[in-house]
ROMI-704505 format. One record per residue: y, z, x of N, C-alpha, C, O, CB in turn; residue in one letter. Coordinates in pm, whole numbers, plus 32768, in hexadecimal, padded with zeros to 4 digits. Glycine has a CB too. Example, Ala and Ser with C-alpha at 12.3 -4.5 7.8 and 13.67 -1.06 7.14 Angstrom:
<sites>
7DC7830C85277E3E830C84CE7EB6830C85287EB4834E85907E418389846Ba;7F1F82C485057F9682CA855780038313850A80728324853D7FC4823C8580s;
</sites>
This chain:
<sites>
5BDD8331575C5BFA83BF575D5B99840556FF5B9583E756875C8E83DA5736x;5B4E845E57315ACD84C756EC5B34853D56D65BAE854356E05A2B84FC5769x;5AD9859256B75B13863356985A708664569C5A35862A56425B7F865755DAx;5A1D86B756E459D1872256CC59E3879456D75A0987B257485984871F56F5x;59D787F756865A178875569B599F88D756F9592588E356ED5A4488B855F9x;59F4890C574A5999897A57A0595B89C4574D58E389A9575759E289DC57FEx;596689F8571A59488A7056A658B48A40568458528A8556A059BE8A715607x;58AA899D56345847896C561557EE896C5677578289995652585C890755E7x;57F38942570A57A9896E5754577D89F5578057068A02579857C7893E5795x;57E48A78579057B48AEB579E57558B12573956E58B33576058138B3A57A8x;576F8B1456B757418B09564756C98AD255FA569D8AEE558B57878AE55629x;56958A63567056258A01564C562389B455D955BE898B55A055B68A3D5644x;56B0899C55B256B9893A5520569588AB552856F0885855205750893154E3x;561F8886553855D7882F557A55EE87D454DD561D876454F3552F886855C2x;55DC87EB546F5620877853F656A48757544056B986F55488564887C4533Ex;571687DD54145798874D544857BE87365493582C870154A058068735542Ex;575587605506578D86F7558756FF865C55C156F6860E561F57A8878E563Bx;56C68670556C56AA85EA553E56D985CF54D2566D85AF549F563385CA5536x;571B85C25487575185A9541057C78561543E57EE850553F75768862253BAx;582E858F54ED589B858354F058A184F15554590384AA556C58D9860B5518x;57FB84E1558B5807847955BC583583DC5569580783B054FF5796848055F5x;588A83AA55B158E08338557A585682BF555157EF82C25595596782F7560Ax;5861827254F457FB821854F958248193554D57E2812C554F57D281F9546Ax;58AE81AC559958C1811B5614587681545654583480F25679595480E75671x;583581C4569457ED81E6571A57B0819C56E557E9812F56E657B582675757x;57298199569B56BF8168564456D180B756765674806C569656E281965586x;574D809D567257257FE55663573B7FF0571056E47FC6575C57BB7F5155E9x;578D8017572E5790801157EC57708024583257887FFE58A457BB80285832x;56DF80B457E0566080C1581555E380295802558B7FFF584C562E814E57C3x;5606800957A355BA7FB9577B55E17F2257D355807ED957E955C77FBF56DEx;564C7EFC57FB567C7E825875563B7EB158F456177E68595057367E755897x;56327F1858EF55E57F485997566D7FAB59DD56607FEC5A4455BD7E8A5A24x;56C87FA659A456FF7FF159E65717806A5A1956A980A25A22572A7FE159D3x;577680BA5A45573F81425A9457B481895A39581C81485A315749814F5B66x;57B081E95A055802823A59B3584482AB5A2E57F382D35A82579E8285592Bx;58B182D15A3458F783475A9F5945838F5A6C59B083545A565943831D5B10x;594484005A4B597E845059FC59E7849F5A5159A384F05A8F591C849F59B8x;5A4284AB5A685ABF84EF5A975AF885575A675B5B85545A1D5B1684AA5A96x;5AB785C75A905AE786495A535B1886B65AAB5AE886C35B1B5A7F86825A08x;5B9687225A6E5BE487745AB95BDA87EE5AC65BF588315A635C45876A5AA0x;5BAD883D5B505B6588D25B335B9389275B835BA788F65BF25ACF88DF5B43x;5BB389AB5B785BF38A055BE75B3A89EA5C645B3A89FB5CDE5C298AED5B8Bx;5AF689D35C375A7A89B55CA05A5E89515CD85A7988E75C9E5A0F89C45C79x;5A12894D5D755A0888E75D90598888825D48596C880E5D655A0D88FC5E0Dx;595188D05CEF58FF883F5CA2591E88C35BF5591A893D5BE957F288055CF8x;593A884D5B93595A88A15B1458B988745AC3585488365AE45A0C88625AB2x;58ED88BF5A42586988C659F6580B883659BD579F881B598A5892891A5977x;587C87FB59E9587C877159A85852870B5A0B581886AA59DB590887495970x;5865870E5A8C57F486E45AEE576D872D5B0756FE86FB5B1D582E86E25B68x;579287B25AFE572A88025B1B569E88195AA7562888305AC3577588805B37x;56C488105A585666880F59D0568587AE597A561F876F595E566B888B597Cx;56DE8789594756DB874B58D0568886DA58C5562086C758875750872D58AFx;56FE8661593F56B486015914564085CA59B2562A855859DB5730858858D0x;5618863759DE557586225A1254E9864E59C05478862359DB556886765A96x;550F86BA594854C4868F58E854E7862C587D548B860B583254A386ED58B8x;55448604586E55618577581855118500583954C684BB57F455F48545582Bx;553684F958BA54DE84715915542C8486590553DA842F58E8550B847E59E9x;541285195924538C85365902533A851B587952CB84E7586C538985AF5917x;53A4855A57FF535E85195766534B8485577752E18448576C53CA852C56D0x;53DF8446579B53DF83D757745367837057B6531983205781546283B35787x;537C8396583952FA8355586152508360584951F8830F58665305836458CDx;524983D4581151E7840357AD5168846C581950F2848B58085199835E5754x;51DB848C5898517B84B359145115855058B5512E858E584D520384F459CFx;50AE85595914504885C559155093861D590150B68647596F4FF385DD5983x;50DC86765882510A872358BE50A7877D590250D287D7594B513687895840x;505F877458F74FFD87C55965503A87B859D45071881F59FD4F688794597Dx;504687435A21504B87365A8E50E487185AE050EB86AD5B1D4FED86E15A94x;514E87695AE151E2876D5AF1520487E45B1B51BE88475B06522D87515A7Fx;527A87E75B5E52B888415BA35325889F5B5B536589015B8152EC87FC5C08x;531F88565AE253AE88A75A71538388E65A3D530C88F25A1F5405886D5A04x;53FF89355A1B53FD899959A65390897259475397891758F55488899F5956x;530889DD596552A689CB58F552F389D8587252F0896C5837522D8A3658FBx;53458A495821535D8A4857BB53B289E8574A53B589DE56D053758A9F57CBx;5404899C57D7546D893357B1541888AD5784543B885F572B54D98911583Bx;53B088A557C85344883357D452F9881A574252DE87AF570B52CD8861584Bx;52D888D85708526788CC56C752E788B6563E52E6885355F551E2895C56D4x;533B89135635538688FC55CC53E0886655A553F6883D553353D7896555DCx;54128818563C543A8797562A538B872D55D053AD86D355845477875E56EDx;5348873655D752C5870055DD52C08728553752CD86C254F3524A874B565Ax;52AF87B454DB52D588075466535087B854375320877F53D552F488A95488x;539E87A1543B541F87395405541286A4542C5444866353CF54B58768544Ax;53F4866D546C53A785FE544B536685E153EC5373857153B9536785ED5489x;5314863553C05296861653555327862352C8531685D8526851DE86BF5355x;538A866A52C553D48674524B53EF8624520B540285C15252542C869C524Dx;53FF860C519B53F98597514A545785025169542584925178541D85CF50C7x;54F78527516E554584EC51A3554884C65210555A844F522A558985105197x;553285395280554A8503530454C7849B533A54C9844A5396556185875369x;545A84BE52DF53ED847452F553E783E352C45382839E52D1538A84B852C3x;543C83C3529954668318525554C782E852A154D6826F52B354A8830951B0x;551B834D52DC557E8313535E555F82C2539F558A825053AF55A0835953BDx;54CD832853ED54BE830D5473543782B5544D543E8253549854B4839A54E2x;53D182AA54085367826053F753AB81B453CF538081505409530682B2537Cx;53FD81AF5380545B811D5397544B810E542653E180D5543D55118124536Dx;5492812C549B5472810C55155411811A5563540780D655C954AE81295545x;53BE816F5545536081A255AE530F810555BE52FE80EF563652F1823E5573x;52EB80BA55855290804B559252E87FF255B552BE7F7F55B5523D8023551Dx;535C800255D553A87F7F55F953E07FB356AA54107F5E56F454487F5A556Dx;53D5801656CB54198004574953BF801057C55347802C57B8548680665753x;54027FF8585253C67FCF58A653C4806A58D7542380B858E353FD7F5458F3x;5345807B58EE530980B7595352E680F059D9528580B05A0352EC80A1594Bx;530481375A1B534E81B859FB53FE81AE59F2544981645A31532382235A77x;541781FF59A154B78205599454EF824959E054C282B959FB54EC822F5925x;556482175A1A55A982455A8F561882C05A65568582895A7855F281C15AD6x;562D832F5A3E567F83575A2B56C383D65A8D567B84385AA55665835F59BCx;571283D35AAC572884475B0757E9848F5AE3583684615A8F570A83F85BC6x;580184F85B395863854F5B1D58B185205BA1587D84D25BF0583585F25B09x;5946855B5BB7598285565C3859E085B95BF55A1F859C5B9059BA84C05C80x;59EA865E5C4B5A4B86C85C2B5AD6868B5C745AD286415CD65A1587675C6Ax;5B2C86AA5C475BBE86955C7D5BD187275C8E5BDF87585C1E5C3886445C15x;5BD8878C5CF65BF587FB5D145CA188265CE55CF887D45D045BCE87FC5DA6x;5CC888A45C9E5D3988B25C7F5D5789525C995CFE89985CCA5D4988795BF9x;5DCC89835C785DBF8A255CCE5DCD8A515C155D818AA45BE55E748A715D73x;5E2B8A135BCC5DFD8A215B775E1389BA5ADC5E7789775AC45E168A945B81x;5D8E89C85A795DCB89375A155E36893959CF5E74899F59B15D77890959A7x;5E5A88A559A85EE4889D59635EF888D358E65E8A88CC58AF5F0D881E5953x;5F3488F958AE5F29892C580C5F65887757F05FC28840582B5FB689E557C7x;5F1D884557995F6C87C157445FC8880256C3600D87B6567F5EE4874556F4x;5FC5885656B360378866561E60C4888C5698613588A2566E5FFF8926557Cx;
</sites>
């Protein structure tokens, strides 16, 4: 169970939402496996398939930003928090250990509207 907050994505808080990635993705990226994120949106694709983590998959794999279909600003600023001190010891621990390219993708669960948990 994750938590990313929309906000951080409207927002482009590209530190803590790499910050919020779990470090099990990291080792289950690193077995080869395929990460699937299950998230709940009055839309039929939410922010979190739609942006989040297709530039996630993009840092991580270390693709060309030049050359992508996303949100230029989400791209250049995820790329700007990377280099940050912390999040940059996160992810450089793994970056030399996992397999190539990393599979990560979204699947929206369509809802009319989300649950409040409190």
């Amino acid at each position: 169970m994750v938590y990313f907050r929309s906000t951080d994505i409207e927002k482009m808080n590209w530190y803590r939402l790499l910050w919020s990635v779990p470090d099990e993705w990291f080792y289950w990226l690193y077995k080869g496996y395929k990460i699937i994120v299950v998230d709940k949106s009055q839309h039929k694709r939410g922010k979190i398939e739609r942006i989040f983590l297709p530039v996630l998959a993009h840092i991580i794999n270390h693709a060309d930003w030049v050359k992508h279909t996303l949100p230029k600003e989400h791209v250049e600023l995820a790329f700007e928090a990377l280099n940050m001190p912390n999040i940059n010891t996160k992810y450089n621990f793994w970056f030399n250990k996992l397999k190539y390219p990393v599979k990560i993708e979204g699947k929206t669960m369509r809802v009319k509207r989300e649950d409040n948990p409190i």
